[in-house]
Backbone atoms as SQL, in Angstrom:
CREATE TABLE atoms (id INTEGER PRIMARY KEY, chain TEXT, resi INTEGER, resn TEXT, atom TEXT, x REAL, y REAL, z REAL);
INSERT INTO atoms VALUES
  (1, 'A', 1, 'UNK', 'N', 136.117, 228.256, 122.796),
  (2, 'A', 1, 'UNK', 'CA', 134.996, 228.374, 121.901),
  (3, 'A', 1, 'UNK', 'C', 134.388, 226.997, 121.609),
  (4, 'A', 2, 'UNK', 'N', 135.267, 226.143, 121.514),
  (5, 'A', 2, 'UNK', 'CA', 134.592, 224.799, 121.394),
  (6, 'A', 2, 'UNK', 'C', 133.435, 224.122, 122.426),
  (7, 'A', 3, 'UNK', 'N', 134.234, 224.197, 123.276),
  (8, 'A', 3, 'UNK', 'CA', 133.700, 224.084, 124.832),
  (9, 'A', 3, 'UNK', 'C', 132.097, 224.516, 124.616),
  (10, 'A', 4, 'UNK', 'N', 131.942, 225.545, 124.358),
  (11, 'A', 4, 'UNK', 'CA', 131.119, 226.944, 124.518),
  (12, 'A', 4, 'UNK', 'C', 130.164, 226.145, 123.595),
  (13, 'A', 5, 'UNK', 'N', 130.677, 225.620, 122.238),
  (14, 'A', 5, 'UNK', 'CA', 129.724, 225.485, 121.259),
  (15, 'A', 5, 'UNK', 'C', 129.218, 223.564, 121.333),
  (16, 'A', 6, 'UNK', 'N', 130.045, 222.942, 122.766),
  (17, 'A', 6, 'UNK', 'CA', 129.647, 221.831, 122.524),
  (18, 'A', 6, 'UNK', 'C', 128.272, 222.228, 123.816),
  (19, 'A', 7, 'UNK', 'N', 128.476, 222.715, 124.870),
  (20, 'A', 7, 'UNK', 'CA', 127.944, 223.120, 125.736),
  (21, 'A', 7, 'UNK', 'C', 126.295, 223.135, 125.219),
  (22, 'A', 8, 'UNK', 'N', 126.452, 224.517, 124.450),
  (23, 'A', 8, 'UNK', 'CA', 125.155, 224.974, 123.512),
  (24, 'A', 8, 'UNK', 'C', 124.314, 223.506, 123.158),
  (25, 'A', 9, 'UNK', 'N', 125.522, 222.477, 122.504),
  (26, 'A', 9, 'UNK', 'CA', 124.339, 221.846, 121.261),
  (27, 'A', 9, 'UNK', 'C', 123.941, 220.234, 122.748),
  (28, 'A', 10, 'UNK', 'N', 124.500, 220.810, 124.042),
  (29, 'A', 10, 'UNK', 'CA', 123.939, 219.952, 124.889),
  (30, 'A', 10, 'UNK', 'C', 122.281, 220.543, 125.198),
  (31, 'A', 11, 'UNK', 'N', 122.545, 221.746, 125.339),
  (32, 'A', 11, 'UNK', 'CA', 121.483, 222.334, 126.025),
  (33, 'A', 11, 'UNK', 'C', 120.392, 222.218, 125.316),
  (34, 'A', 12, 'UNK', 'N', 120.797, 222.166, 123.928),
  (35, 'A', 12, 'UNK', 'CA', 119.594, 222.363, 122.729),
  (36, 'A', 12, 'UNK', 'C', 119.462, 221.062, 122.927),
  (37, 'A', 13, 'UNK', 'N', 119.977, 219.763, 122.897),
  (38, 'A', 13, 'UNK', 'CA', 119.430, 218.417, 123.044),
  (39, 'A', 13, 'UNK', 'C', 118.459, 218.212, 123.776),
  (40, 'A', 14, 'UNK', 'N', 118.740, 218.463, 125.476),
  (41, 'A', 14, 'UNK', 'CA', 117.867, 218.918, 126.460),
  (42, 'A', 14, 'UNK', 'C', 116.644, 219.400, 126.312),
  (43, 'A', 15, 'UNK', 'N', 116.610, 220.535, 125.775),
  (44, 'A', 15, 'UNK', 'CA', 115.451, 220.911, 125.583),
  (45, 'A', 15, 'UNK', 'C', 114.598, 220.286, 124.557),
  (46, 'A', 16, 'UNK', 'N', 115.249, 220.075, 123.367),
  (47, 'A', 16, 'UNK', 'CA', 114.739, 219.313, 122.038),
  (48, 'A', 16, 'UNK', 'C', 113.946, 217.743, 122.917),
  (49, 'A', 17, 'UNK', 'N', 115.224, 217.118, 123.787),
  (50, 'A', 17, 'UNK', 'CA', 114.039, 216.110, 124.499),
  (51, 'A', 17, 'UNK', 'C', 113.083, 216.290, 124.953),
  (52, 'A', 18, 'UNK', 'N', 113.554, 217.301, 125.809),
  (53, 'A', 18, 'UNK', 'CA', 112.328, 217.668, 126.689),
  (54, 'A', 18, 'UNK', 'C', 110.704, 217.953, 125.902),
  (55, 'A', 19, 'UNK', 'N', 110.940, 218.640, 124.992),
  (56, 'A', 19, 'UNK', 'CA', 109.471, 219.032, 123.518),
  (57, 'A', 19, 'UNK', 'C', 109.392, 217.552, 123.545),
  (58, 'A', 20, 'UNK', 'N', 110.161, 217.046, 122.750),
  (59, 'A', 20, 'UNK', 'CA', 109.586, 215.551, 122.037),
  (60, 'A', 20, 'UNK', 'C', 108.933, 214.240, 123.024),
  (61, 'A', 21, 'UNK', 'N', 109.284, 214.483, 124.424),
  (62, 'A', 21, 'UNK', 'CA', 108.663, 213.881, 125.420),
  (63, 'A', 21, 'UNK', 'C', 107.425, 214.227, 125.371),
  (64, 'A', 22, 'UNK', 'N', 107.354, 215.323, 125.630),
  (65, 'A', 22, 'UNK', 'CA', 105.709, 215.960, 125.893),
  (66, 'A', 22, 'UNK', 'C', 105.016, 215.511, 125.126),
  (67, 'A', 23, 'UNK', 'N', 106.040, 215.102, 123.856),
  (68, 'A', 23, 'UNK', 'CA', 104.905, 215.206, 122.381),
  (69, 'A', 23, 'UNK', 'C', 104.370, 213.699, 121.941),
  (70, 'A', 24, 'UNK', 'N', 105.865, 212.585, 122.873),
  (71, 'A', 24, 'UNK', 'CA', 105.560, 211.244, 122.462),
  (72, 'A', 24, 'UNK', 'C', 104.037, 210.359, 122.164),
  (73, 'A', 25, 'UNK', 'N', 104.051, 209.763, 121.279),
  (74, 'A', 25, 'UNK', 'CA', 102.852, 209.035, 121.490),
  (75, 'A', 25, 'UNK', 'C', 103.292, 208.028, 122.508),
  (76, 'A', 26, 'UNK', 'N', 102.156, 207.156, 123.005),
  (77, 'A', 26, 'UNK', 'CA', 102.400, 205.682, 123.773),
  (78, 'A', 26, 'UNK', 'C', 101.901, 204.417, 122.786),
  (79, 'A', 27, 'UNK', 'N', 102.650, 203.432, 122.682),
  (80, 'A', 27, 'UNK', 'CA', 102.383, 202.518, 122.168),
  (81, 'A', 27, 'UNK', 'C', 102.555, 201.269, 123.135),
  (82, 'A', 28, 'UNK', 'N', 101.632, 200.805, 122.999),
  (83, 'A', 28, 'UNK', 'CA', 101.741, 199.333, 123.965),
  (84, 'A', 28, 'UNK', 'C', 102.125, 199.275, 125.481),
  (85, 'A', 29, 'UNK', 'N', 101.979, 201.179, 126.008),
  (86, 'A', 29, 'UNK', 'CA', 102.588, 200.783, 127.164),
  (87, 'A', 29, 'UNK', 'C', 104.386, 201.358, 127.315),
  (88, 'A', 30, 'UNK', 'N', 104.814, 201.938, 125.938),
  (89, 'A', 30, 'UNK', 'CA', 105.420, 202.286, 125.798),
  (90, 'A', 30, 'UNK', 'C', 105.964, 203.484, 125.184),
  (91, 'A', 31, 'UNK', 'N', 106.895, 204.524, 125.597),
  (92, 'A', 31, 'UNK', 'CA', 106.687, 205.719, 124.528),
  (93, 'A', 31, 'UNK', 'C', 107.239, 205.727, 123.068),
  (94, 'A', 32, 'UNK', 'N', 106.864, 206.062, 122.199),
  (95, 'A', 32, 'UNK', 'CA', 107.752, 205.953, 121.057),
  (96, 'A', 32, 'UNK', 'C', 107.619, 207.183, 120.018),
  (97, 'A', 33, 'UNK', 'N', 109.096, 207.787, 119.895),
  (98, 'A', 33, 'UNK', 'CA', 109.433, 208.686, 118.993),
  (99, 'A', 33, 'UNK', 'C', 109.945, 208.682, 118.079),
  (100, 'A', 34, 'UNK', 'N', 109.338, 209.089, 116.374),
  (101, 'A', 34, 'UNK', 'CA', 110.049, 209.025, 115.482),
  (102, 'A', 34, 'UNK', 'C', 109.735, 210.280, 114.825),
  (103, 'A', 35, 'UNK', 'N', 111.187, 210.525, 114.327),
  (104, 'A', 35, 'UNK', 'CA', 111.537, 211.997, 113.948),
  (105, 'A', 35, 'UNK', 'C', 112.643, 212.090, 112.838),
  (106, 'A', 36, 'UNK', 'N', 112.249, 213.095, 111.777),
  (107, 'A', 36, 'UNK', 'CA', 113.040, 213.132, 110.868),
  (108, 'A', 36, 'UNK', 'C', 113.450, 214.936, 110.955),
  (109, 'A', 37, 'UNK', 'N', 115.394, 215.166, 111.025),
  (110, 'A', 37, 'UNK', 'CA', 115.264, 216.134, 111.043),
  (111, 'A', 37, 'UNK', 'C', 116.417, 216.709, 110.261),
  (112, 'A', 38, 'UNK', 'N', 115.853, 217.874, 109.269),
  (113, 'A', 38, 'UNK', 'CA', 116.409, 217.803, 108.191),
  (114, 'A', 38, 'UNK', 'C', 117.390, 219.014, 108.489),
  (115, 'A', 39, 'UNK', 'N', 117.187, 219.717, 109.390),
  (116, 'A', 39, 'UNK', 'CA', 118.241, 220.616, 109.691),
  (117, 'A', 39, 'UNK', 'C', 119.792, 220.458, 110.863),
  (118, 'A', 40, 'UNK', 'N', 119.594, 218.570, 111.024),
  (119, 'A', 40, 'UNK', 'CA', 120.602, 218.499, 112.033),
  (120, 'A', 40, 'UNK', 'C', 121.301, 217.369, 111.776),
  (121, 'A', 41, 'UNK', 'N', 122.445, 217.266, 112.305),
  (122, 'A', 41, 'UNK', 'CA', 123.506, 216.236, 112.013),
  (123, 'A', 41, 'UNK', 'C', 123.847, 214.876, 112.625),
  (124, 'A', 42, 'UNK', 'N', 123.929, 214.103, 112.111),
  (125, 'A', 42, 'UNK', 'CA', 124.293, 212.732, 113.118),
  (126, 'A', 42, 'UNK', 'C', 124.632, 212.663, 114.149),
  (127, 'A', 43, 'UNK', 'N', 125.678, 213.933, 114.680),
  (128, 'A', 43, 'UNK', 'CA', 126.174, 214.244, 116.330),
  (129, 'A', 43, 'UNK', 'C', 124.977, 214.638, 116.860),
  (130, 'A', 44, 'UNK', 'N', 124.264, 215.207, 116.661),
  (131, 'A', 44, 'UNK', 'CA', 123.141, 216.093, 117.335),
  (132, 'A', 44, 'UNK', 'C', 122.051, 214.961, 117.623),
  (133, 'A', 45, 'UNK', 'N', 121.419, 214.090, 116.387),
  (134, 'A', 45, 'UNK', 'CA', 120.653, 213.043, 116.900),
  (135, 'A', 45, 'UNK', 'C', 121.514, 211.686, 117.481),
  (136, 'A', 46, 'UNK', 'N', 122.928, 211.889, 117.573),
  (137, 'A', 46, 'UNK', 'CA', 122.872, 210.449, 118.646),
  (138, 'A', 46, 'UNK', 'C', 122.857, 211.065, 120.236),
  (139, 'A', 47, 'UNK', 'N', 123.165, 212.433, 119.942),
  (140, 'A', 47, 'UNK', 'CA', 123.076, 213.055, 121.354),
  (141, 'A', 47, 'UNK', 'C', 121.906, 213.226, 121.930),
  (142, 'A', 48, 'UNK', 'N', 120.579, 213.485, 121.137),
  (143, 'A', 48, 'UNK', 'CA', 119.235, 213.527, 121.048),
  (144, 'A', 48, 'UNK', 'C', 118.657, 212.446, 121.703),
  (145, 'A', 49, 'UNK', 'N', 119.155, 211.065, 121.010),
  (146, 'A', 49, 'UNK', 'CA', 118.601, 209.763, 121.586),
  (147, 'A', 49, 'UNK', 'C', 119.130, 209.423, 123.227),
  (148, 'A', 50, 'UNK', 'N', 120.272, 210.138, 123.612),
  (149, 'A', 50, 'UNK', 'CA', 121.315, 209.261, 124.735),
  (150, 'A', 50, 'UNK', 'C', 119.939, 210.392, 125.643),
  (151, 'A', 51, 'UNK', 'N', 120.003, 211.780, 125.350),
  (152, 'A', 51, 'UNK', 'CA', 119.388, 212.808, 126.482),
  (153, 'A', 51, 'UNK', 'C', 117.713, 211.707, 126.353),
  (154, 'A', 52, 'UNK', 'N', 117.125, 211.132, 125.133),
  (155, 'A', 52, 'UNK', 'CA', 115.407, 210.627, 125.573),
  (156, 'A', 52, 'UNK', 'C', 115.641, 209.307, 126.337),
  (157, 'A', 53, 'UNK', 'N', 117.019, 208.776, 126.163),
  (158, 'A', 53, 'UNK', 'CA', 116.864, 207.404, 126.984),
  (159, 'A', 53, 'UNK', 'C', 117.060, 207.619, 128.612),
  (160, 'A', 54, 'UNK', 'N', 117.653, 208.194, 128.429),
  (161, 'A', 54, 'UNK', 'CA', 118.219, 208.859, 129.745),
  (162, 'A', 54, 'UNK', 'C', 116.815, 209.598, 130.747),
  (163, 'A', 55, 'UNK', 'N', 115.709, 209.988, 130.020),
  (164, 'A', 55, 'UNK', 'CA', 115.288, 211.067, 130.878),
  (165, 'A', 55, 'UNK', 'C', 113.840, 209.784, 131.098),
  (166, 'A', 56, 'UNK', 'N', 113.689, 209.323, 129.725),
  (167, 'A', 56, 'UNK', 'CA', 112.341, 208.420, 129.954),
  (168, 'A', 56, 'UNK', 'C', 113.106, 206.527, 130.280),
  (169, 'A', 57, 'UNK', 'N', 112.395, 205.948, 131.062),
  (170, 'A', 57, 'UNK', 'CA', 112.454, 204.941, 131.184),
  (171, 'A', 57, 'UNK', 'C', 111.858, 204.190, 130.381),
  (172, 'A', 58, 'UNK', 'N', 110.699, 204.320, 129.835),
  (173, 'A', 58, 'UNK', 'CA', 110.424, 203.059, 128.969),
  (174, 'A', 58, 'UNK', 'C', 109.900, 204.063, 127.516),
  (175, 'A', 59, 'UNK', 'N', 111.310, 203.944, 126.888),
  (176, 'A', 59, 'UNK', 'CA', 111.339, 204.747, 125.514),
  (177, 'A', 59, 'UNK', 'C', 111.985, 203.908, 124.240),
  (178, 'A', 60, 'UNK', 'N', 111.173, 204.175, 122.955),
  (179, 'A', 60, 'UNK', 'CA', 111.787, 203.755, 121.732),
  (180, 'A', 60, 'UNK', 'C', 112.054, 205.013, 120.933),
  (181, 'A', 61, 'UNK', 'N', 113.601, 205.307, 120.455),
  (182, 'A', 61, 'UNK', 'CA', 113.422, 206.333, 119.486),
  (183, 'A', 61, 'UNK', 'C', 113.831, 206.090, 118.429),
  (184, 'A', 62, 'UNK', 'N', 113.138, 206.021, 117.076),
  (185, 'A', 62, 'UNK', 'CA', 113.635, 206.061, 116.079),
  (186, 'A', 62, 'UNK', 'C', 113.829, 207.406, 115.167),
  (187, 'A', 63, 'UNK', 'N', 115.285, 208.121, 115.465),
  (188, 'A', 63, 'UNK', 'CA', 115.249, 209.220, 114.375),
  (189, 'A', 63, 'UNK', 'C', 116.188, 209.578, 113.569),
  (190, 'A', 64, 'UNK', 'N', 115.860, 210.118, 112.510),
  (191, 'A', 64, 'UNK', 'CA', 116.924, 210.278, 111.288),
  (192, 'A', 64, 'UNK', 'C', 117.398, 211.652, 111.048),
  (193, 'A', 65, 'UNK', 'N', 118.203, 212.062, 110.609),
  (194, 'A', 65, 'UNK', 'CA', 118.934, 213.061, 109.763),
  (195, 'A', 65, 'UNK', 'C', 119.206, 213.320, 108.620),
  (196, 'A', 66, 'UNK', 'N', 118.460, 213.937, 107.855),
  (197, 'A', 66, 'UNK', 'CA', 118.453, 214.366, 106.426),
  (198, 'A', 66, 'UNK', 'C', 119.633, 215.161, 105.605),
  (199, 'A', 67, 'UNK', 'N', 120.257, 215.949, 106.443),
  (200, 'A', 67, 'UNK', 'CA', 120.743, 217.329, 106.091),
  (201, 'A', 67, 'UNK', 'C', 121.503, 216.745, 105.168),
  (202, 'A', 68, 'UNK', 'N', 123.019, 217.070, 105.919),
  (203, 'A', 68, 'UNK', 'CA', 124.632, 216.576, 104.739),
  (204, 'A', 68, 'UNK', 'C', 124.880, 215.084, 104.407),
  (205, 'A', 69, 'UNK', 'N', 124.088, 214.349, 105.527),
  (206, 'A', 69, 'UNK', 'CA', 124.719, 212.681, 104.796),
  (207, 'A', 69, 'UNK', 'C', 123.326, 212.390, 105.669),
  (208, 'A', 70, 'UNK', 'N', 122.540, 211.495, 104.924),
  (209, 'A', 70, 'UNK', 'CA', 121.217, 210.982, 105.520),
  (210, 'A', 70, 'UNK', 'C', 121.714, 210.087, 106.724),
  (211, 'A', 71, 'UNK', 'N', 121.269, 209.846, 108.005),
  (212, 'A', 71, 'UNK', 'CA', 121.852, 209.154, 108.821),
  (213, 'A', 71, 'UNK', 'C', 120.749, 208.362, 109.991),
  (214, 'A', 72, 'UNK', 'N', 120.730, 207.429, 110.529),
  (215, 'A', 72, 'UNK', 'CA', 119.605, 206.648, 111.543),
  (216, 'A', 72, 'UNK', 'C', 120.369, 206.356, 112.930),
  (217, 'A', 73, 'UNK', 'N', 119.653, 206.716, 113.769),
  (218, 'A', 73, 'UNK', 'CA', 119.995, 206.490, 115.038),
  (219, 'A', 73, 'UNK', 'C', 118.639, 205.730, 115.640),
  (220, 'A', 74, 'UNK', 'N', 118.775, 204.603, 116.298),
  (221, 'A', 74, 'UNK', 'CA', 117.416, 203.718, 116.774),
  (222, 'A', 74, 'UNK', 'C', 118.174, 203.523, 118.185),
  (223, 'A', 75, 'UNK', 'N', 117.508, 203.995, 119.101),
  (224, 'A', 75, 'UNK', 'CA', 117.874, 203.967, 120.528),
  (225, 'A', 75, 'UNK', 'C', 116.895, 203.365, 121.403),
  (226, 'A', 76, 'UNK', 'N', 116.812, 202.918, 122.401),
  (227, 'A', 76, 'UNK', 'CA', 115.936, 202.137, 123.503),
  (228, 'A', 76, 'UNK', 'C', 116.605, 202.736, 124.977),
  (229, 'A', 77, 'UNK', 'N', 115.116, 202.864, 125.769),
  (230, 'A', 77, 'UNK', 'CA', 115.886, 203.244, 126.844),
  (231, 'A', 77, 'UNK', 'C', 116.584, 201.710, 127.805),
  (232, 'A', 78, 'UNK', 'N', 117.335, 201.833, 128.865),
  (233, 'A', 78, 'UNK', 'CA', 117.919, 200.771, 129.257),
  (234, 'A', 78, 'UNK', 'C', 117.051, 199.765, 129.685),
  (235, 'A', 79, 'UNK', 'N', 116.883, 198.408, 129.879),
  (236, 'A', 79, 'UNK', 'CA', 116.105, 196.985, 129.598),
  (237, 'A', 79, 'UNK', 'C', 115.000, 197.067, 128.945),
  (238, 'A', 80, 'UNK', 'N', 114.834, 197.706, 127.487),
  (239, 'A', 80, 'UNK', 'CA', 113.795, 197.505, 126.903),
  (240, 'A', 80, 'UNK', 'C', 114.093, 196.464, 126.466),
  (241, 'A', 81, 'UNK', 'N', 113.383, 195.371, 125.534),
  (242, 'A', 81, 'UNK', 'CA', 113.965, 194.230, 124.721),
  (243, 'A', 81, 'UNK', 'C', 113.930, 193.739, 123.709),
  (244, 'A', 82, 'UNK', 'N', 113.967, 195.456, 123.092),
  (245, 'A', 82, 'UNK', 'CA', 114.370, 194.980, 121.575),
  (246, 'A', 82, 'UNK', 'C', 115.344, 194.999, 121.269),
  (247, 'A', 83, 'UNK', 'N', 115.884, 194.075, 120.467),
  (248, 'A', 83, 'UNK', 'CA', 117.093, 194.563, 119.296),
  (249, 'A', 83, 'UNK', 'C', 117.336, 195.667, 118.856),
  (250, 'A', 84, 'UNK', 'N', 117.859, 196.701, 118.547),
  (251, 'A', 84, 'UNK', 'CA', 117.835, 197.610, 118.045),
  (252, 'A', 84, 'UNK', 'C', 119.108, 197.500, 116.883),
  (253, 'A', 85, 'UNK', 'N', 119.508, 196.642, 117.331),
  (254, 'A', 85, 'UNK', 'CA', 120.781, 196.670, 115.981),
  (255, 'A', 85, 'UNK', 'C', 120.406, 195.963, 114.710),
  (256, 'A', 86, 'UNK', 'N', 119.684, 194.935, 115.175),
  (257, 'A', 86, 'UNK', 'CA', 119.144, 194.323, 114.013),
  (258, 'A', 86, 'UNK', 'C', 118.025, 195.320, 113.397),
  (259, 'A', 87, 'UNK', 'N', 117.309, 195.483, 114.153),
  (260, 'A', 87, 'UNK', 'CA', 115.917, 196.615, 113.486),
  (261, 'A', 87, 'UNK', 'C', 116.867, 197.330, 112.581),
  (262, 'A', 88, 'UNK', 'N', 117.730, 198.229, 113.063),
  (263, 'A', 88, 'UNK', 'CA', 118.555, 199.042, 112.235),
  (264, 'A', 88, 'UNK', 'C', 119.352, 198.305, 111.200),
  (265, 'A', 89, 'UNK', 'N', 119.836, 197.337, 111.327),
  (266, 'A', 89, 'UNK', 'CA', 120.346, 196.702, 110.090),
  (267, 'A', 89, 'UNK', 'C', 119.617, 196.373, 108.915),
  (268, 'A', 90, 'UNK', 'N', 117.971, 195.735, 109.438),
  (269, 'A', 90, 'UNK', 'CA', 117.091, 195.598, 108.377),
  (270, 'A', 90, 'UNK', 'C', 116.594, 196.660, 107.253),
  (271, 'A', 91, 'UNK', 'N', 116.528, 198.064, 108.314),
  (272, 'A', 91, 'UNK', 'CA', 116.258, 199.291, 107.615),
  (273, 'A', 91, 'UNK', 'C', 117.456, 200.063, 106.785),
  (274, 'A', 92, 'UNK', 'N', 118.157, 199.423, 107.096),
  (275, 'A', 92, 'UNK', 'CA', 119.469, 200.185, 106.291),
  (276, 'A', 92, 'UNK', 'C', 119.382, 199.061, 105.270),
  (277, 'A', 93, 'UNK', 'N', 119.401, 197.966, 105.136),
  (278, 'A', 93, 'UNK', 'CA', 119.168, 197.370, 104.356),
  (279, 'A', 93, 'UNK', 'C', 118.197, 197.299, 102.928),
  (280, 'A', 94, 'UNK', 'N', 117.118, 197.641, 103.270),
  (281, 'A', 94, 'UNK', 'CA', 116.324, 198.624, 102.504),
  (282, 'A', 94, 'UNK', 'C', 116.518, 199.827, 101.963),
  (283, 'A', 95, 'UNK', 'N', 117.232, 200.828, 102.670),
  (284, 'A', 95, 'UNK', 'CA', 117.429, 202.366, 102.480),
  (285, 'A', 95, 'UNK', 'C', 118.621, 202.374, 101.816),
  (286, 'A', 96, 'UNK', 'N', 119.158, 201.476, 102.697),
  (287, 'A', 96, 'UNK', 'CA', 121.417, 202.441, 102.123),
  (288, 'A', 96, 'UNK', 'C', 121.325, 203.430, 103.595),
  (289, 'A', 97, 'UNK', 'N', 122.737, 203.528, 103.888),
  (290, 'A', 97, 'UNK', 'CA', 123.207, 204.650, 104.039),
  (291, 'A', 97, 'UNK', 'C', 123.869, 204.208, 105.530),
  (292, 'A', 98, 'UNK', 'N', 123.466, 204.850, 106.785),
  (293, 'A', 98, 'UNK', 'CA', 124.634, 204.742, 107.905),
  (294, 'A', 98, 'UNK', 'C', 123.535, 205.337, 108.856),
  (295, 'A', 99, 'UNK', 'N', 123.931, 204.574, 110.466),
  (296, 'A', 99, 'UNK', 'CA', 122.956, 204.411, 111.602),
  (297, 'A', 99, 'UNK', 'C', 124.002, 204.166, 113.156),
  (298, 'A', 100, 'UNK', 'N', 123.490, 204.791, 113.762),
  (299, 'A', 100, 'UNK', 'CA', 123.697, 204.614, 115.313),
  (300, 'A', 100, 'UNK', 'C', 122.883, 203.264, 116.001),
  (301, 'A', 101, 'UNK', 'N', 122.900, 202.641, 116.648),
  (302, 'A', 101, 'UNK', 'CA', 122.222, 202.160, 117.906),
  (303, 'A', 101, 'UNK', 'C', 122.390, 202.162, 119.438),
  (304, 'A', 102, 'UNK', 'N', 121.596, 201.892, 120.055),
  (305, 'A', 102, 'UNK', 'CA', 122.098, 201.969, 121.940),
  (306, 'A', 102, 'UNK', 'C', 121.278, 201.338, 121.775);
């Protein structure tokens, strides 16, 4: 059953990328997604970010999780050149609370 139910919340990532691609704006030449989602959990958006880096090459995602513990995940797809740990440190710094990076 686990299996079964980690399976599921891959597929829903997948697809969830797949929408939010379509939907990205471009900035500078680059895509960038930011998303706040209040019905899902920190596992679900760091899994969210690994499936948009993975599928787009030149991607920024910044998205959060509202639900049970507010949470930030800031991801880049591979040789972009930002920081992302610092970005995320600054904003937690401001906010409070707890964050992913890649």
């Amino acid at each position: 059953m686990r299996k079964s139910s980690e399976h599921l919340l891959e597929e829903l990532a997948e697809l969830q990328a797949a929408r939010l691609l379509a939907e990205a704006t471009t900035v500078g030449g680059r895509k960038l997604i930011v998303r706040v989602f209040s019905d899902r959990d920190l596992t679900f958006i760091r899994l969210l970010a690994q499936k948009l880096t993975h599928l787009e090459a030149n991607l920024v995602a910044l998205l959060a999780a509202s639900s049970e513990q507010s949470s930030l995940v800031f991801a880049q797809s591979e040789g972009m050149p930002f920081d992302m740990g610092a970005l995320l440190k600054e904003t937690l710094n401001e906010l409070g609370g707890r964050g992913w990076w890649q």
